[in-house]
RODO-2510 file (C-alpha; in nm, 4 decimals, decimal comma):
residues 169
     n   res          X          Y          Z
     1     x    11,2410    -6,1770    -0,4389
     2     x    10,8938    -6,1428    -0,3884
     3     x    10,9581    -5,9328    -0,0874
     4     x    11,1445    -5,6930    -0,2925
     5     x    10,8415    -5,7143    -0,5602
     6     x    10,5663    -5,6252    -0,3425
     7     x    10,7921    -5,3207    -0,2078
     8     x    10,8440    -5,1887    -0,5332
     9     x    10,4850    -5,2295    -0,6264
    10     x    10,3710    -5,0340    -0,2943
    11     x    10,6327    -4,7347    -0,3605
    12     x    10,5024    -4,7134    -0,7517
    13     x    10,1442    -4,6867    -0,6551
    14     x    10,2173    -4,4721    -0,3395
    15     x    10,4245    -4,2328    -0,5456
    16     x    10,1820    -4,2593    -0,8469
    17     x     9,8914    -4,1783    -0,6008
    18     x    10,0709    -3,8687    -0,4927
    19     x    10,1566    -3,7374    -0,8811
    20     x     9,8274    -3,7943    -0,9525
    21     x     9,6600    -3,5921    -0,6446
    22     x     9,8483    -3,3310    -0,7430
    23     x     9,7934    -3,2875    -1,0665
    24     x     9,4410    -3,3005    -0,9984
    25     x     9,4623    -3,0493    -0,6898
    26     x     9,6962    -2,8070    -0,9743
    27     x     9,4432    -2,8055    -1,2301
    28     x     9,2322    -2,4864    -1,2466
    29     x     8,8684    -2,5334    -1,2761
    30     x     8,6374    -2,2762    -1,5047
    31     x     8,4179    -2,0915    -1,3751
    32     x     8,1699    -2,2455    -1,6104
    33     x     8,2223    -2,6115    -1,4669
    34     x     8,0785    -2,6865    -1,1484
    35     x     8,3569    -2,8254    -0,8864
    36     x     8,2895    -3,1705    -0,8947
    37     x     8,0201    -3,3001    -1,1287
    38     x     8,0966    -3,6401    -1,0573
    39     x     7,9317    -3,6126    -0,7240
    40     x     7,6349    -3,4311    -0,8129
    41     x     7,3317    -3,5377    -0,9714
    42     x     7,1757    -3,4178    -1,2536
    43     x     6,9338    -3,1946    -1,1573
    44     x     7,1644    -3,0442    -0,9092
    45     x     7,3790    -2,9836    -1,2030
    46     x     7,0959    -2,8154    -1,3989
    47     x     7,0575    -2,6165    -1,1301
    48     x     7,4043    -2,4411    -1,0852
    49     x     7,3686    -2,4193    -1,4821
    50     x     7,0710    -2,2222    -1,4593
    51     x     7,1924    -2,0152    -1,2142
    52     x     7,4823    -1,8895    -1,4511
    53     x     7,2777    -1,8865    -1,7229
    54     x     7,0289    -1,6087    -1,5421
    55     x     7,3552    -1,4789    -1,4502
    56     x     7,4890    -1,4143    -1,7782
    57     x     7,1083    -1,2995    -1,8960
    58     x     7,1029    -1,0121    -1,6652
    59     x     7,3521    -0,9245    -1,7602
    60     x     7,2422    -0,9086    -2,1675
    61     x     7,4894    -1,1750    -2,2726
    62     x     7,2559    -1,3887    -2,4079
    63     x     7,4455    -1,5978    -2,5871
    64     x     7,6620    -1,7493    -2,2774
    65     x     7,3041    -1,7365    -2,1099
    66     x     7,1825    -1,9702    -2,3487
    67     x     7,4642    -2,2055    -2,3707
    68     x     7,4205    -2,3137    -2,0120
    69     x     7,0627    -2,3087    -2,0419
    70     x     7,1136    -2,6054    -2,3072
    71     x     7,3327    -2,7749    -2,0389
    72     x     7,0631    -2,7253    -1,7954
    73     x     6,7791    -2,8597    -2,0407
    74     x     7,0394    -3,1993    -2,1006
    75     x     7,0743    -3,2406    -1,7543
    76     x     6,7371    -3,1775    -1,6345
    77     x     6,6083    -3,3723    -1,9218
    78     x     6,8744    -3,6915    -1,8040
    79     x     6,7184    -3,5943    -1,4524
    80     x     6,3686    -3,6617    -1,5258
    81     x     6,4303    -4,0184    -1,7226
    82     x     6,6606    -4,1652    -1,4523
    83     x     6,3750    -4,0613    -1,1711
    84     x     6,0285    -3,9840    -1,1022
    85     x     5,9202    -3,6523    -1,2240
    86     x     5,8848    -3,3974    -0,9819
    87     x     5,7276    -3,0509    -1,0223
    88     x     6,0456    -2,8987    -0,9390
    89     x     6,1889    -3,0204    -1,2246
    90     x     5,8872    -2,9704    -1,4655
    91     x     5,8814    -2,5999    -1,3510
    92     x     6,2775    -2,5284    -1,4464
    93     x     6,2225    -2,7286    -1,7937
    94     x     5,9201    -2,4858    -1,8298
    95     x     6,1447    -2,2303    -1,7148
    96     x     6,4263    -2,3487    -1,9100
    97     x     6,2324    -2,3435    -2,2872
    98     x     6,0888    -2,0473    -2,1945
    99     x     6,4741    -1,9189    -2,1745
   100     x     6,5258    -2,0915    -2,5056
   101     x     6,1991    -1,9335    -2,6693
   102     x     6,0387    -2,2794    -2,7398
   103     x     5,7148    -2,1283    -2,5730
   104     x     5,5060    -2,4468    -2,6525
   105     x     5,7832    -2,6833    -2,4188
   106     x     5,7724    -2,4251    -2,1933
   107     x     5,3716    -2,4112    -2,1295
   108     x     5,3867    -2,8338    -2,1613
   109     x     5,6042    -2,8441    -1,8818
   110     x     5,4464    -2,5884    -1,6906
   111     x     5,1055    -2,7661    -1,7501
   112     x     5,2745    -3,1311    -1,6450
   113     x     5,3923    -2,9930    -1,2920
   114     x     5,0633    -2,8203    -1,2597
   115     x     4,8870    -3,1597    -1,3025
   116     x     5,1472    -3,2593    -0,9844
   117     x     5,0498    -2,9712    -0,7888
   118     x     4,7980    -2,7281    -0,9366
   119     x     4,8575    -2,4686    -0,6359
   120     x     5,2629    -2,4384    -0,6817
   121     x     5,3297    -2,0534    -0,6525
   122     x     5,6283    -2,0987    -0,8635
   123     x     5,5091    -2,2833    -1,1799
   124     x     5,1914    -2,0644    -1,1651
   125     x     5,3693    -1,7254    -1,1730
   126     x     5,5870    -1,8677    -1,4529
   127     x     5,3201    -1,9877    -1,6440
   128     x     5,1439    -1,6999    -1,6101
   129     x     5,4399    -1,4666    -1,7067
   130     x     5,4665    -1,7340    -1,9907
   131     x     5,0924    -1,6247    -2,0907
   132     x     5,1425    -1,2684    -2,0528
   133     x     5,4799    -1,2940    -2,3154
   134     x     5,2727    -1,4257    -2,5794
   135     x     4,9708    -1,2041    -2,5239
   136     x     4,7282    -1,4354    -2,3554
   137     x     4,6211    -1,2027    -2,0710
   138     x     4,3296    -1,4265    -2,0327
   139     x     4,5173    -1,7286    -1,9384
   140     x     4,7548    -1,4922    -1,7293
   141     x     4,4436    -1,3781    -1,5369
   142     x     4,3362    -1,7816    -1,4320
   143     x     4,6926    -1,8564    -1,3154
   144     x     4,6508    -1,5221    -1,1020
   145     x     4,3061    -1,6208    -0,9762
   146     x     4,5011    -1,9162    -0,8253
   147     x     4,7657    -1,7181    -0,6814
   148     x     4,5041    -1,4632    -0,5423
   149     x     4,4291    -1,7040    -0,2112
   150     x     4,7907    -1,7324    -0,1395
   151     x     4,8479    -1,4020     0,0049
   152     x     5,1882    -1,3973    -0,1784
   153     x     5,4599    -1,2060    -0,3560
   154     x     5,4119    -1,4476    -0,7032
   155     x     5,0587    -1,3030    -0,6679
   156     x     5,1913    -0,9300    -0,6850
   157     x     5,4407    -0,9876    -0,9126
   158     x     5,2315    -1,2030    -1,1798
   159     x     4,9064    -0,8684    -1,0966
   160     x     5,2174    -0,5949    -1,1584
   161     x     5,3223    -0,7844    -1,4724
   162     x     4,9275    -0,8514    -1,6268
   163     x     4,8754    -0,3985    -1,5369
   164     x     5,2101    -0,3438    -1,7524
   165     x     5,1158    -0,5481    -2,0064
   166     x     4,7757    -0,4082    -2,0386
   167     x     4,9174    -0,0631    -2,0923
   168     x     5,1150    -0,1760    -2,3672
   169     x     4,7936    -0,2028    -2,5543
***
């Protein structure tokens, strides 16, 4: 009796093991969800978000751009309480708000990774573009003075976009 028990509880979870692998192997994924977000962590998740996001900006679909820009900011946000902050992730919530229009985030963050690493190409050409957008050419100019000893494309970009921005005016 027992025999026959244990068989019958070995075929049920074998067969049950099988339905189930299926129906997860038949269901479609969107393209909006990453694969597998169990596996990843949260800033890798952020990441691929961002990455549609910019997708869907160049494309002037700004609304879908900012809807995975707010997923971005949640995970990037859960990111930075569960670990030490890293510049990385100060530069995309920077990035991120700067996406979103919240300007003053955006410059926080930016300022909080430069206190990490106040030579960080990245978060100094952002910054900088950050200061040109709101017409602070000034404060565009200092982040370029640190770019200037790099010898670096974030240098020509962040000069190119300071000239354009000056002949606005």
């Amino acid at each position: 009796m027992i025999k026959k028990y244990i068989i019958f509880i070995c075929i049920t979870f074998f067969f049950n093991h099988i339905s189930f692998s299926k129906t997860i192997s038949d269901s479609k994924t969107t393209s909006e969800e990453p694969k597998d977000p169990i596996k990843m962590s949260d800033y890798n998740l952020a990441q691929k978000y961002i990455k549609k996001g910019d997708k869907y900006d160049r494309k002037d679909k700004k609304d879908k751009a900012e809807k995975f820009y707010k997923k971005a900011l949640k995970y990037l946000l859960l990111s930075n309480k569960k670990h030490i902050p890293r510049v990385k992730t100060y530069n995309y919530l920077g990035y991120i708000n700067a996406k979103l229009g919240v300007i003053e985030d955006a410059e926080i963050y930016y300022l909080l990774g430069l206190d990490m690493d106040p030579k960080n190409n990245s978060i100094n050409i952002n910054l900088g573009n950050l200061y040109v957008n709101s017409n602070r050419v000034d404060k565009a100019k200092e982040r370029l003075n640190v770019l200037k000893s790099c010898n670096c494309e974030e240098f020509k970009e962040l000069s190119n976009s300071i000239k354009l921005n000056a002949s606005k005016y």
